[in-house]
C-alpha positions as CSV (number, residue, x, y, z in Angstrom):
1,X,101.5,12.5,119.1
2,X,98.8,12.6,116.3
3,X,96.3,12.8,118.5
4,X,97.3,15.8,120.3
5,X,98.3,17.7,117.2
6,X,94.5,17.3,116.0
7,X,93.2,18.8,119.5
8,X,96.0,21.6,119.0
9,X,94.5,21.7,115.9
10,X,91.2,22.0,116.7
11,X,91.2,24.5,119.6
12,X,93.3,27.0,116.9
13,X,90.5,26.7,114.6
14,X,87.9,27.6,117.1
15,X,90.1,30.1,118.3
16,X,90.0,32.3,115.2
17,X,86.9,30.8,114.2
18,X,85.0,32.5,117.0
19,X,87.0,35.3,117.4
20,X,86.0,36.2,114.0
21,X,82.6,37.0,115.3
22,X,83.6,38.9,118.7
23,X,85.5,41.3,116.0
24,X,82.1,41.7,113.5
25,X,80.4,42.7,116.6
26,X,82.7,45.2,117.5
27,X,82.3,47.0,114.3
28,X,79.9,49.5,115.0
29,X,80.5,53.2,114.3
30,X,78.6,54.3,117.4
31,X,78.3,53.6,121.1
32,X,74.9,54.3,122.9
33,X,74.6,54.9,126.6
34,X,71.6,54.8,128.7
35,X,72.4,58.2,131.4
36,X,69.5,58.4,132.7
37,X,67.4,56.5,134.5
38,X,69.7,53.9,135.9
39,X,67.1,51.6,136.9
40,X,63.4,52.1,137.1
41,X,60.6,51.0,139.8
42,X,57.2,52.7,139.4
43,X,53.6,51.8,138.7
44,X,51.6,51.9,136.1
45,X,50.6,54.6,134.0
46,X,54.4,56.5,134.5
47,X,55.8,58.6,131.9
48,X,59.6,58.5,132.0
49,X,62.1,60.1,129.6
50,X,65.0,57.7,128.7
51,X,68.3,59.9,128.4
52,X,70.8,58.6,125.9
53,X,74.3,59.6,124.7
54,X,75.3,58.6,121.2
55,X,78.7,58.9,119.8
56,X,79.7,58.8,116.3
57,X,83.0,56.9,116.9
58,X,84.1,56.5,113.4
59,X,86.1,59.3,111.5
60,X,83.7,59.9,109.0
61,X,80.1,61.6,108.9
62,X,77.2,59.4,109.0
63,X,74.1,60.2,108.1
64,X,70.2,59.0,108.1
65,X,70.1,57.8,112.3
66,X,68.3,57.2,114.4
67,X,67.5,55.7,117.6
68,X,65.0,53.7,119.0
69,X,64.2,51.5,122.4
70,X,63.7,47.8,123.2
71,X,62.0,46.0,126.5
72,X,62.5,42.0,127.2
73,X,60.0,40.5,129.6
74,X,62.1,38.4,131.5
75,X,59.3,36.3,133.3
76,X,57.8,35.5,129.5
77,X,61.2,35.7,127.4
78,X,60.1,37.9,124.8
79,X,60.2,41.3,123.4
80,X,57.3,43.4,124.6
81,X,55.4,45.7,121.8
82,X,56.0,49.2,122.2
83,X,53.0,50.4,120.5
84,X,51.5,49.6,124.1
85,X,54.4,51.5,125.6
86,X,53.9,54.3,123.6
87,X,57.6,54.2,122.7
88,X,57.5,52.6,119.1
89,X,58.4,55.7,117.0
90,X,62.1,55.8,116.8
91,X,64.1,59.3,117.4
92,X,65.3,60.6,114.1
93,X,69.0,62.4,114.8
94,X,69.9,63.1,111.0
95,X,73.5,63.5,110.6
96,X,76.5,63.3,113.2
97,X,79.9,64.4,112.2
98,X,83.1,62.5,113.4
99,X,83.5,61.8,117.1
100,X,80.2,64.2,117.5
101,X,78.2,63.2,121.0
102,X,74.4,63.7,120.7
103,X,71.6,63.4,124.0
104,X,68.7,62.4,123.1
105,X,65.6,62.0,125.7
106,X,63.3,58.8,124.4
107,X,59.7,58.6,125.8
108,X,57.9,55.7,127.6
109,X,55.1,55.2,129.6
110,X,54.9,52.3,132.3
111,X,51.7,49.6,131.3
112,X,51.8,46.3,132.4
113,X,53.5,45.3,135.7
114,X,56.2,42.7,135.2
115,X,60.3,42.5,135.7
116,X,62.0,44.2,132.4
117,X,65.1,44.8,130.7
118,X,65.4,48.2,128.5
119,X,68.1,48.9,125.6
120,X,68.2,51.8,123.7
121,X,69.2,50.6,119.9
122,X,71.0,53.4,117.1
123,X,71.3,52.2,113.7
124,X,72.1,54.1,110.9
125,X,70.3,53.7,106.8
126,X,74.3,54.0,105.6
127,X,75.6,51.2,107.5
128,X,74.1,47.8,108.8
129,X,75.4,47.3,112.1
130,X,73.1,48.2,114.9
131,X,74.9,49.0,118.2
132,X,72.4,48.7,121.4
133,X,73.3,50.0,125.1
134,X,73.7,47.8,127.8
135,X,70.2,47.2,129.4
136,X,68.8,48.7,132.2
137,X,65.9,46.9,135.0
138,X,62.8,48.1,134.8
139,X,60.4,46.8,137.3
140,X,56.6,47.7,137.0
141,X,54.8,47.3,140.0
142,X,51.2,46.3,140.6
143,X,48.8,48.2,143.1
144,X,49.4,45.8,146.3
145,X,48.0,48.3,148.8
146,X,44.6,47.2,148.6
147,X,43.0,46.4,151.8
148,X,40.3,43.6,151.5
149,X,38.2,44.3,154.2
150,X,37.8,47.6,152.4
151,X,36.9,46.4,149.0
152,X,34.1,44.5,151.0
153,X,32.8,47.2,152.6
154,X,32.4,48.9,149.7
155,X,31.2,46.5,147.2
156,X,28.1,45.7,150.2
157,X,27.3,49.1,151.3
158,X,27.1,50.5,147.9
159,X,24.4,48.2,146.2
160,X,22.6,48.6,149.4
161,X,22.8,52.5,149.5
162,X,21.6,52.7,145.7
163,X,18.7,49.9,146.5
164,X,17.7,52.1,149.4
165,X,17.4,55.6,147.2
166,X,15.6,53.8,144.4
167,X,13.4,52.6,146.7
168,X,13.0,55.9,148.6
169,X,11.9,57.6,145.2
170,X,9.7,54.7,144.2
171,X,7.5,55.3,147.5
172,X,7.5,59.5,146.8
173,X,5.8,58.6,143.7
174,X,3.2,57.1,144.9
């Protein structure tokens, strides 16, 4: 009998031990919804607009926010840097009043081809709980319609084509 009143025990104190954390997380005085693009497939050298809807849920204002994206390579498990993305400046919105819904377009541009996940994040200076979107694929794709017996074609016959001219004009000047 002991015995199972320390399992009872035990599974009540994880019970409200970790749904304690499930109810910080769900905290947050915003949501943030990625509405446009749904998923992403292009090549390199794209420059999309990321269309969010933020919602001040709370019934208060809230001021100083802003919003911002994220990537995750999931081949290398890591966030990627934006800087290269051209997406590292965050989106000042100022001040939302209660229950106010804001759109907000975030700009990217596609650089290195790989599988990734994008989240749009809002956080505001007032309050310290960020609240991200869920994440959208984003699949960069590499240049696969190259044709090798073309780049060899190429890579012979021009060499030979500028050895011929220098040639040529190295004979008129004689």
């Amino acid at each position: 009998m002991k015995k199972y009143l320390t399992i009872l025990l035990l599974f009540t104190f994880l019970f409200v031990f970790n749904s304690g954390f499930a109810k910080a997380q769900s905290n947050s005085d915003f949501t943030i919804e990625i509405l446009s693009p749904t998923k992403v497939a292009e090549y390199p050298g794209k420059e999309l607009k990321i269309k969010v809807k933020i919602t001040n849920t709370s019934d208060k204002e809230i001021k100083d926010i802003f919003t911002y994206i994220t990537m995750a390579n999931l081949s290398k498990n890591w966030t990627v840097n934006l800087e290269d993305y051209s997406a590292d400046q965050p989106v000042t919105i100022g001040t939302m009043k209660p229950h106010e819904e804001k759109i907000v377009n975030l700009p990217i541009q596609l650089v290195y081809t790989a599988d990734y996940y994008l989240y749009t994040t809002v956080v505001s200076k007032e309050y310290h709980v960020i609240t991200s979107s869920d994440a959208i694929p984003v699949k960069i794709i590499g240049n696969t319609k190259i044709v090798p017996l073309q780049v060899q074609i190429v890579s012979i016959v021009i060499p030979l084509l500028l050895l011929s001219l220098f040639l040529i004009s190295m004979k008129r000047k004689r």
